[in-house]
C-alpha positions in Angstrom: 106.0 107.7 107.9 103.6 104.8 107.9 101.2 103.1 110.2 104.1 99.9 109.9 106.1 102.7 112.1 103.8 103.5 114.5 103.1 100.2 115.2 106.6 99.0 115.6 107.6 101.2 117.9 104.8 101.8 120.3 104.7 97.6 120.2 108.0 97.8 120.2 108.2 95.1 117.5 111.6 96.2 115.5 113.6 93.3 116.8 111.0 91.2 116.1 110.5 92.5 112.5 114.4 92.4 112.2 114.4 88.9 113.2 112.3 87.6 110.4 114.5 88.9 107.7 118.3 88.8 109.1 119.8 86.0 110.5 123.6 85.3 111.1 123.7 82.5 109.2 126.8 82.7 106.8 125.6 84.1 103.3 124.7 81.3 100.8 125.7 84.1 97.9 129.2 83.7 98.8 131.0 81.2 96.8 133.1 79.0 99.4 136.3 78.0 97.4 137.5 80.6 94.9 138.3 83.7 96.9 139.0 85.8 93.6 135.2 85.4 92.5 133.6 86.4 95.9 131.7 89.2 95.4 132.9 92.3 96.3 130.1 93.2 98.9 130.8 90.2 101.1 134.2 90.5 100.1 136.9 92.6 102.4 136.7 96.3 102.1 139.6 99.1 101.7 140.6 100.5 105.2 140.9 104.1 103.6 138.2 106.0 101.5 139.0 107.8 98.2 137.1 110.9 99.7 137.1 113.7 96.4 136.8 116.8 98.8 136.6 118.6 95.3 132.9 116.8 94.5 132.4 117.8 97.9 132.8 121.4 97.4 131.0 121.7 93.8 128.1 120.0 95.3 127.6 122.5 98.1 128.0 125.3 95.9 125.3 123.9 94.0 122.9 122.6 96.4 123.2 126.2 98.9 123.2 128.4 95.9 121.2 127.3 93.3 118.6 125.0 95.3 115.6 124.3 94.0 114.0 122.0 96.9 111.5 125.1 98.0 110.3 125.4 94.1 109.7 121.4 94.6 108.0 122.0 98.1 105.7 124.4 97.0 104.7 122.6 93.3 103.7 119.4 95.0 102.5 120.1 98.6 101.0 123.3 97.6 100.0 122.6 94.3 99.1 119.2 94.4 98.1 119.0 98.2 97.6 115.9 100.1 98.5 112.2 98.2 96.2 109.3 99.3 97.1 106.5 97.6 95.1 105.3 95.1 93.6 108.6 95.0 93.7 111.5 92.0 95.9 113.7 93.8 98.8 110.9 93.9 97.9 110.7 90.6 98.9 113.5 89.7 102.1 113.8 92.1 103.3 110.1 90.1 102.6 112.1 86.6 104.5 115.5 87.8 107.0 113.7 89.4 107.8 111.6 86.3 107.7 114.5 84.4 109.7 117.2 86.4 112.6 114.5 86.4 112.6 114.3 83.1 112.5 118.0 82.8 116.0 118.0 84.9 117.4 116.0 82.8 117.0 112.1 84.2 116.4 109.6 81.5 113.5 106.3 82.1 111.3 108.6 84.0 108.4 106.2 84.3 106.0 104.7 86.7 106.0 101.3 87.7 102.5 99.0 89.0 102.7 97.6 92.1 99.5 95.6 91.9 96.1 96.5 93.3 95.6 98.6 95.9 91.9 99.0 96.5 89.4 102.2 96.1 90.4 105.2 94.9 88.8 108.0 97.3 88.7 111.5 97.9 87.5 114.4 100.2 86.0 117.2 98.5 84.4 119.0 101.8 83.5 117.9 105.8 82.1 120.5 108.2 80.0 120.1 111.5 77.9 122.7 113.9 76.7 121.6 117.3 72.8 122.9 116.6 71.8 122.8 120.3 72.3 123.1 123.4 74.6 125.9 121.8 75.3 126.3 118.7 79.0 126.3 117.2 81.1 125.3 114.4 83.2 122.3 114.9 86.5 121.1 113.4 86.6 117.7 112.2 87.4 116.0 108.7 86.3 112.5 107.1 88.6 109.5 107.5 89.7 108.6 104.6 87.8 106.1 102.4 84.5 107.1 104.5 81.4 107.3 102.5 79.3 110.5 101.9 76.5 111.7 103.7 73.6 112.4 101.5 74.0 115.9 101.9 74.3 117.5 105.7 72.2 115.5 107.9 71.5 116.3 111.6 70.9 114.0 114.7 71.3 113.4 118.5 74.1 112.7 119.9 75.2 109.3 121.3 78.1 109.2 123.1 80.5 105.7 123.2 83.3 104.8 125.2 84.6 101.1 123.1 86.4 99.6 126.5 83.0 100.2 128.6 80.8 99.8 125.6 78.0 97.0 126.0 76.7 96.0 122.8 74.0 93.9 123.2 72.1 97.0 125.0 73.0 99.1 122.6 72.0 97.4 119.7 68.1 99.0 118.2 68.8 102.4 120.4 71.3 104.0 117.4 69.3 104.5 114.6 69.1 107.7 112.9 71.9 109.0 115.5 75.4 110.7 115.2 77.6 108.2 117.3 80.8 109.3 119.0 83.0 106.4 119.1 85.9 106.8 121.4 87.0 107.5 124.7 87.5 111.3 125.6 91.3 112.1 126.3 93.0 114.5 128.4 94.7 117.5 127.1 97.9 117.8 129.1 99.5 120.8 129.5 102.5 121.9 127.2 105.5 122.3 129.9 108.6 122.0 127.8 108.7 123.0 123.8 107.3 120.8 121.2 110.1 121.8 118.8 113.6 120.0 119.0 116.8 119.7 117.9 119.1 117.0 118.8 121.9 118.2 121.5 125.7 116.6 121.3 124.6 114.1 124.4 121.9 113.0 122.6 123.3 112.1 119.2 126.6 110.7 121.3 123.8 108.4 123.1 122.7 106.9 119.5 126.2 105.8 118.5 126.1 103.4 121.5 125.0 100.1 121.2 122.7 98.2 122.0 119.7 101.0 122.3 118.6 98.7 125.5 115.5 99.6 127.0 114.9 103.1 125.0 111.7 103.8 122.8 111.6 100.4 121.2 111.6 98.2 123.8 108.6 95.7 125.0 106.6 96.4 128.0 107.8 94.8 131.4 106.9 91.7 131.6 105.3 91.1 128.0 107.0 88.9 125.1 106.8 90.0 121.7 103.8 87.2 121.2 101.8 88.6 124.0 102.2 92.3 122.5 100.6 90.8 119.3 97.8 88.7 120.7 96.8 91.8 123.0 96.8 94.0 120.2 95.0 91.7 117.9 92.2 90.7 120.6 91.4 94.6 121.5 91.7 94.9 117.1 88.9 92.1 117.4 86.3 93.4 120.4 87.1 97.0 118.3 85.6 95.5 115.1 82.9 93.7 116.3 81.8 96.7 118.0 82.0 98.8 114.9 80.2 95.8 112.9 77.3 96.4 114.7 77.1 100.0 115.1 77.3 100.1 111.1 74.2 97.6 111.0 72.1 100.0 113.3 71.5 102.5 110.1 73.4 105.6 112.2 73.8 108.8 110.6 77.1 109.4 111.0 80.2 108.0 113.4 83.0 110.6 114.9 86.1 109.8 116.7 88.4 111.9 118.5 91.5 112.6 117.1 95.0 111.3 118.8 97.5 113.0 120.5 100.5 113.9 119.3 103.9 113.3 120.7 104.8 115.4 124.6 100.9 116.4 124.3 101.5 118.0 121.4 98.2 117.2 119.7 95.9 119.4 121.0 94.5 122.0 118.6 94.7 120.0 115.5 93.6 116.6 113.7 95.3 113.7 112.7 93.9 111.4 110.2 95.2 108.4 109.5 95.7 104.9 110.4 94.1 105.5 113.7 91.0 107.3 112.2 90.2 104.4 110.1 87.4 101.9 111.3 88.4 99.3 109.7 91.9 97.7 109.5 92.5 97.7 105.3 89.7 99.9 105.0 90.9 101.2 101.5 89.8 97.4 100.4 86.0 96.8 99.1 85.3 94.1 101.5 86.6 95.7 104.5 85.0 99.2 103.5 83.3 101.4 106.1 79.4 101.9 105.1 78.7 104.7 107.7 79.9 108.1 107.0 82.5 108.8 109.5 85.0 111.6 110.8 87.5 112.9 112.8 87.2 115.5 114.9 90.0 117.9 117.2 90.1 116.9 120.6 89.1 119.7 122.6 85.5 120.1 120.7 85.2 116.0 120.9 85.5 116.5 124.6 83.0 119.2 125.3 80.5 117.3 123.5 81.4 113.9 125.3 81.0 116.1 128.9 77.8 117.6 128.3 76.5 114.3 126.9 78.0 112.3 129.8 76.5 115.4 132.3 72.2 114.3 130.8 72.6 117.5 128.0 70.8 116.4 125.1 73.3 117.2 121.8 72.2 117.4 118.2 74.7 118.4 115.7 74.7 118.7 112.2 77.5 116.7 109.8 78.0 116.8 106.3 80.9 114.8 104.9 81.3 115.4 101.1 83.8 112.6 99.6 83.7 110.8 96.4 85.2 107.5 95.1 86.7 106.1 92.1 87.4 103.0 91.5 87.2 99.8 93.9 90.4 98.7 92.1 92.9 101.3 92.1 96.4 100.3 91.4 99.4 101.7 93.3 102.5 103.5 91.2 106.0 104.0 92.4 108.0 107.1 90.1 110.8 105.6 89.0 113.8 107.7 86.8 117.4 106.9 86.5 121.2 108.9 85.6 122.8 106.2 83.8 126.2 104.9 84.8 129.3 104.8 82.3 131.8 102.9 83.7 131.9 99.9 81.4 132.6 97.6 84.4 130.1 99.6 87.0 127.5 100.8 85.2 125.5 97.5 85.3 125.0 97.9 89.5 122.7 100.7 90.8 122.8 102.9 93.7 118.9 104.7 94.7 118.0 107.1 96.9 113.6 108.1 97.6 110.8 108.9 99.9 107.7 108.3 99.9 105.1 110.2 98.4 101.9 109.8 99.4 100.4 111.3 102.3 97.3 111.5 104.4 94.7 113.7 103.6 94.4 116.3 106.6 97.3 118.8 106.0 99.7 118.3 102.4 101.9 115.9 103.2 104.8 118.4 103.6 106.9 117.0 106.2 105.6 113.5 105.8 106.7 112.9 103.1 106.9 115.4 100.6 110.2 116.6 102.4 111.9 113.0 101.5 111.0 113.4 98.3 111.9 116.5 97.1 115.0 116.0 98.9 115.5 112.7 97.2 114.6 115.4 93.4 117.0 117.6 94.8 119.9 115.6 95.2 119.4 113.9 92.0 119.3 117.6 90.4 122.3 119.1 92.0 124.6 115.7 90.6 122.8 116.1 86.9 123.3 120.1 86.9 126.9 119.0 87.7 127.1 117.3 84.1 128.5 114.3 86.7 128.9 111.1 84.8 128.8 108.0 87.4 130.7 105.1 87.0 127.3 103.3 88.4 123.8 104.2 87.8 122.4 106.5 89.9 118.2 105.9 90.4 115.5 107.6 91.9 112.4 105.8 93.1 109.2 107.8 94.9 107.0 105.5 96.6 102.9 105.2 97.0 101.2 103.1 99.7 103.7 103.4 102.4 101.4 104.5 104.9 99.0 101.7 104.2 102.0 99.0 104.5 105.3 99.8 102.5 103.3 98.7 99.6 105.2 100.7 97.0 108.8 99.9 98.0 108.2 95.8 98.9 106.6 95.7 95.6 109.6 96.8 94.3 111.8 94.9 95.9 109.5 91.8 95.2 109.8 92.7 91.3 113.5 93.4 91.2 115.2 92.0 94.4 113.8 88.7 95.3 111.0 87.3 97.3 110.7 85.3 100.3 108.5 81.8 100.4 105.6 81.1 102.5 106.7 79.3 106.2 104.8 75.9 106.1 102.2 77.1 108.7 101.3 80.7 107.9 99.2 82.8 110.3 96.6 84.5 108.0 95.7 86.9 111.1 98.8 88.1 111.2 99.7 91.4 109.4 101.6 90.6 106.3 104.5 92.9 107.7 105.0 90.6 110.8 104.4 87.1 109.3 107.8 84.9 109.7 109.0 84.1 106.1 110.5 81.0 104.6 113.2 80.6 101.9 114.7 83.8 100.1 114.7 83.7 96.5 116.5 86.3 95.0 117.1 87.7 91.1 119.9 89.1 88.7 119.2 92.2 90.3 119.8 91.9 93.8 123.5 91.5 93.1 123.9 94.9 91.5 122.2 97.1 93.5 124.9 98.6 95.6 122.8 100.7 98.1 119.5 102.6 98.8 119.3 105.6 100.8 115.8 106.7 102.2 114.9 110.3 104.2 111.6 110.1 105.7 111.6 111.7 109.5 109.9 114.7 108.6 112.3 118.4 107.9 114.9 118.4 110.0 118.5 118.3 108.7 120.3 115.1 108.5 122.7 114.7 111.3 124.0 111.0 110.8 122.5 107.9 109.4 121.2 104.3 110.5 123.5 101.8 109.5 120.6 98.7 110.7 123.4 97.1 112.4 125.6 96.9 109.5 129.0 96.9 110.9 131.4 96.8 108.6 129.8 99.9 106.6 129.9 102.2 109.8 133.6 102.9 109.3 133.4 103.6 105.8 129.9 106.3 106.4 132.6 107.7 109.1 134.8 108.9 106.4 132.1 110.3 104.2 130.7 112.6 106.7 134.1 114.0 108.4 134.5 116.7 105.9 130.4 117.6 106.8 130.8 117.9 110.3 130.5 121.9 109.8 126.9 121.4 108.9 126.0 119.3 111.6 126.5 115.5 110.3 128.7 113.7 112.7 126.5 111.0 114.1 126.7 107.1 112.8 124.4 104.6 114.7 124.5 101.3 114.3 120.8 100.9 115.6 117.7 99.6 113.6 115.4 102.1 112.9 111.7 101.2 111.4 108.6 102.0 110.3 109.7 103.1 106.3 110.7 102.0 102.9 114.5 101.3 103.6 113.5 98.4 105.7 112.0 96.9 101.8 115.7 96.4 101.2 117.1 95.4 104.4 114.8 92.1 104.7 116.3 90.8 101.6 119.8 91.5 102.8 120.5 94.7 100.3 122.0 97.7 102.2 119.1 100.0 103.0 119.8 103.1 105.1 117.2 106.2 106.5 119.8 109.4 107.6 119.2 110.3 111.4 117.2 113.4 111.5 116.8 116.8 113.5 113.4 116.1 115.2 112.2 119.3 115.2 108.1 118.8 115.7 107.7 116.5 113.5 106.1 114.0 116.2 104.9 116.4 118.3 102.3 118.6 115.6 103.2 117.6 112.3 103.3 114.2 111.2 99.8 113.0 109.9 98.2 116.3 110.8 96.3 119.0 109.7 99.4 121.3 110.4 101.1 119.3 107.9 102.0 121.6 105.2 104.9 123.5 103.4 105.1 126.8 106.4 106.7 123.7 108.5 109.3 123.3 106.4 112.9 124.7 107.0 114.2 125.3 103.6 117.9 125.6 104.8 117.1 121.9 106.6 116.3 120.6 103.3 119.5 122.8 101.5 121.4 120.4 103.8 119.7 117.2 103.5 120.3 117.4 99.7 123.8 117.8 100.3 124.2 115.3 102.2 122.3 112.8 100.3 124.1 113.6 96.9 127.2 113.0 98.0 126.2 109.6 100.1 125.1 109.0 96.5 128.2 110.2 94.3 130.6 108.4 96.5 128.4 105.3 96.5 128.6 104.9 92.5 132.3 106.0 92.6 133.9 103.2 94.9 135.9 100.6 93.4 133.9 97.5 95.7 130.7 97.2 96.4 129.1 98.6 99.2 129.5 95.9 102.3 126.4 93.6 102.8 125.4 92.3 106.0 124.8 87.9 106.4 122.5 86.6 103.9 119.1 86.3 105.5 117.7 82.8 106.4 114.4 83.4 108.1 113.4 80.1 107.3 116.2 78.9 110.0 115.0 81.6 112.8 113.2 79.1 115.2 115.9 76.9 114.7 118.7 79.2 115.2 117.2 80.8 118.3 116.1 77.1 119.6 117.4 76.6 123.6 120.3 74.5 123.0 119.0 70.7 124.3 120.7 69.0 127.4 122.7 72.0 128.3 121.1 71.9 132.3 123.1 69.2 133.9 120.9 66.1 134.8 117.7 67.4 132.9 115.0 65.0 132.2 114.0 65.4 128.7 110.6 65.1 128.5 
């Protein structure tokens, strides 16, 4: 799950997000006289279900007894290993993707250009030794889309704290030096496991609503806007500070990995967003010109004691990386089972993941598991011989980590785009811009529904419904026969940070399933123990399931899947506007 997610949610920026793309403006799509020619997703909806328990049963025979999720799992996290975008690994996961559906028998297997990413990069090997005062290996690995060093190269030490740092004396003192950038953390004790399931209270707890002041909300006292200017003004004193270290010809910069979630991160690496430099650090002209590294915490904290205790430290770093291109292009796996209802088979229904990665375990849980899942579930409906009365597609995203890139480019090409507002804030992140006029195509009025998995292995145990109420009674029905393996939970929360939310802004029903946590947050995502012996293969079994028949009963209902308002960000200011004179004798001013 991508750096978009992080960000939301420790910034707790979902309803901010959500508010650029929903509104509750009545829905300009729906034709205001003629009743008979509304369409059926704004349109009112059958009370009852038509609920095949049959389907049910021959897909669970099929996807517990002749799964093939593990033989997916191993083949592209093992085989292929970790999936940068842009890089030749997700190269070769869009090619064996494409390919491996087509082998199971989906038709249109293909890959579809997003546009330009930026440089295609690599890591071929990173090691480090601390050569005196004692010598020892250490654990670290490069950031991704750092440069090479020109073969190992060894210097002293310098140790820099960015919120004490004071550049102007540091500037001529780092040349030739190995600079540690970053403050040393603690390592809090593990008290409680860092492996989880969710308990009855706590899955009764999501189908309340609102989620009030849980995991998304904003800091006491802070406004979404203030939340944003603080993050982009430390962003600013960050880069600066990194702008000049890279002009002072160092050797090499290393940063301390992050912690994981309950102080989970101790012991391993994560490299990702946070590890990067540079915001955008994949692009040419915000690349990073010093070779640079991330290291586990514990060794990044005995260097940063003996350095801050007068012990001169030289180490000894070589990172080994290689690039390709400066203008990589980004591919999403796209393959399809064709509907044949001659009315039907016109509108779409998709399920995916995403499937690139970072770089410091294989991308198992994050998200190789989504998309084998997403293969699976597709597999068990073809080995069926099913024939759906709408088409059933598959789509496996690149570049969500970097930004959703590979699901809003799809949207963007197929669903509709959204104008610039008149005064656009080029500082902004793209993903939290506000965003004038939707525009939408053909398209968007058959696709019936997208269904995304992407929190890591855990079985599925309910789904989002992003505040779609009228589609929570009819999810209700579809899992009652599953609540013997665990799925009995409908929420109708938000929940960011991946590629459903691509559909959502443009008003198309896009759901992500509510998921066992297991220790996902806590070790695995964006780590270095990312990799197929954290998967649970009877997890996935499940998720499979559960997603082929979301899918099956999708393409088989006789309306359209309900839609929520038509989304006029264009009107949000307005709409959210205090209402003028309301205080009693106010003196407009």
């Amino acid at each position: 799950m991508s750096f978009v997610r992080s960000f939301v949610r420790c910034c707790s920026l979902t309803a901010v997000v959500a508010s650029f793309v929903v509104s509750a403006f009545a829905a300009d799509k729906t034709p205001k006289k003629d009743a008979e020619v509304v369409p059926s997703y704004y349109g009112p909806q059958p009370a009852t279900e038509n609920v095949d328990l049959t389907m049910y049963a021959r897909i669970r025979e099929e996807g517990f007894k002749h799964s093939h999720v593990m033989q997916f799992a191993g083949a592209l996290n093992d085989g292929i290993g970790p999936r940068l975008t842009g890089s030749p690994n997700m190269a070769k996961a869009n090619a064996w993707t494409r390919d491996t559906l087509t082998t199971i028998g989906l038709e249109n297997a293909h890959l579809e250009d997003w546009g330009e990413f930026g440089m295609g990069w690599q890591q071929i090997n990173t090691w480090a030794r601390m050569v005196s005062p004692d010598p020892e290996p250490l654990w670290l690995q490069a950031a991704p889309w750092s440069p090479a060093t020109k073969g190992p190269v060894s210097g002293e030490v310098v140790y820099i704290n960015p919120a004490t740092a004071d550049a102007d004396k540091l500037k001529g003192t780092l040349a030739g030096k190995i600079v540690m950038l970053g403050a040393m953390r603690p390592t809090p004790d593990i008290t409680e496991p860092l492996f989880h399931r969710y308990t009855d209270a706590e899955l009764a707890e999501m189908t309340t609503y609102p989620n009030g002041q849980g995991r998304g909300a904003l800091p006491p006292g802070q406004s979404a806007e203030q939340v944003r200017a603080d993050r982009a003004r430390q962003q600013a004193q960050r880069t600066a500070l990194v702008k000049m270290i890279m002009g002072e010809n160092v050797a090499a910069i290393i940063t301390p990995s992050r912690d994981g979630g309950d102080g989970g991160g101790t012991g391993i690496i994560y490299d990702d967003n946070g590890a990067n430099l540079m915001r955008n650090a994949q692009t040419r002209e915000n690349a990073v010109t010093v070779p640079n590294a991330v290291m586990m915490i514990e060794h990044y904290n005995r260097l940063g004691r003996l350095i801050e205790n007068h012990v001169p430290v030289t180490l000894e770093v070589n990172i080994d990386t290689k690039f390709t291109s400066d203008h990589e292009h980004g591919f999403d796996t796209v393959a399809e089972i064709p509907g044949n209802d001659p009315k039907l088979k016109d509108q779409v229904v998709m399920v995916g993941g995403h499937l690139d990665s970072w770089i410091s375990g294989t991308g198992a849980t994050d998200n190789g598991a989504g998309s084998i899942v997403a293969m699976e579930s597709v597999r068990i409906l073809k080995a069926l011989g099913l024939k759906p009365k709408r088409t059933i597609r598959i789509a496996l995203w690149s570049g969500e980590e970097q930004g959703l890139f590979g699901s809003l480019g799809y949207v963007k090409k197929h669903f509709g785009t959204f104008a610039e507002p008149e005064h656009a804030d080029a500082a902004t992140p793209a993903f939290l811009r506000e965003r004038g006029k939707l525009t939408t195509t053909k398209e968007w009025e058959t696709l019936d529904a997208y269904y995304n998995l992407d929190n890591g292995t855990g079985k599925v145990r309910g789904v989002y419904t992003q505040e779609n109420f009228a589609i929570g009674p009819i999810f209700k029905q579809w899992i009652a026969p599953l609540a013997d393996l665990g799925v009995t939970t409908i929420s109708y929360r938000n929940t960011g940070g991946t590629d459903h939310l691509a559909y959502d802004a443009v008003g198309l029903p896009g759901f992500q399933y509510i998921q066992d946590p297991m220790d996902y947050e806590t070790r695995t995502h964006h780590s270095d123990m990312d990799t197929v012996d954290r998967l649970h293969a009877a997890d996935l079994e499940q998720a499979a399931i559960v997603e082929a028949i979301f899918l099956y009963n999708t393409s088989e209902r006789e309306a359209m899947m309900p839609r929520k308002p038509f989304p006029h960000p264009e009107n949000e200011k307005k709409a959210t506007a205090p209402i003028a004179g309301i205080y009693p004798g106010a003196v407009e001013k």
